[in-house]
N, C-alpha and C positions, 0 to 999 in steps of 0.2 A: 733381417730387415724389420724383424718386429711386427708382422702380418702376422692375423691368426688365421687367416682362412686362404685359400690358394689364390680364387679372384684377389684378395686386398692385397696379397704378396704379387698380382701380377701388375695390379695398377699402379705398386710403388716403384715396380722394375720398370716402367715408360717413362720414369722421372729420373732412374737414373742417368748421369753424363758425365764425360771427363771434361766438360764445357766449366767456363768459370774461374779458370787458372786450378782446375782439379789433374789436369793431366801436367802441370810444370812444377807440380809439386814433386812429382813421384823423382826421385832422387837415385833408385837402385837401378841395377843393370838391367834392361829390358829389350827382350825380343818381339818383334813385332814383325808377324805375318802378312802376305798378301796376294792373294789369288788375281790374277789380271782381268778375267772376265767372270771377277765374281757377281753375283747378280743380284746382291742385297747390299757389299758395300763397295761399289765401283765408282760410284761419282755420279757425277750427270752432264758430264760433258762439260762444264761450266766450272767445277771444282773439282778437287785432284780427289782420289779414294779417299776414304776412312784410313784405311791403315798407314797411310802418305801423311796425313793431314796428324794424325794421331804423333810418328813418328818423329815430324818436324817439332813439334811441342813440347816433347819429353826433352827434360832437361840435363839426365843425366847420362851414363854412358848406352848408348842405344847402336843396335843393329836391323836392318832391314829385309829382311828374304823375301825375294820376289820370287813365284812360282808360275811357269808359265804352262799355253797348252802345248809348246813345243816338249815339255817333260811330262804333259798327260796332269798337271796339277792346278792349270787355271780356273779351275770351278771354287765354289765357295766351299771352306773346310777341306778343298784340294781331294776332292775325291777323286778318285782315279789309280791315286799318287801316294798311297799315305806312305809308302817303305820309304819312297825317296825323301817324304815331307819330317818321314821320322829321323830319320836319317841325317837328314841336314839340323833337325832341330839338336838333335844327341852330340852332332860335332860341333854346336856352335855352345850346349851346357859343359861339354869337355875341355872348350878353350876357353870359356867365361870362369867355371867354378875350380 
């Protein structure tokens, strides 16, 4: 990101976004996660998640995994869960690549 120091590398990470037609761009096959009661990107009652919102934008071939806490994975980064999280992500590179 071309930061020489850690602060100016962090303040140019708050600017990034897939806002802008930066996320209809992306053309390749993409997986896209989502913890149900994640607690940094869940919405606000008003608008659907990050990962929801993120999803419907991408333009090209997309899949969606939803993680819940009935499989112990609805936290954010699905901790709890990661074998199952791994798991599901490895069978969904096995049928994509």
């Amino acid at each position: 990101m071309g930061a020489a120091t850690d602060r100016e590398f962090l303040a140019k990470y708050l600017t990034y976004t897939l806002d802008g037609g930066v996320a209809e761009r992306i053309k390749c096959r993409a997986l896209v996660c989502e913890a149900t009661d994640d607690l940094f990107f869940n919405g606000d009652g008003e608008t659907q998640p990050e990962p929801r919102r993120l999803h419907e934008r991408l333009t090209g071939p997309k899949t969606l995994l939803s993680f819940t806490a009935e499989e112990g994975a609805a936290a954010h980064c699905h901790v709890g869960a990661q074998r199952l999280v791994t798991a599901r992500v490895f069978d969904w590179l096995d049928e994509t690549l």
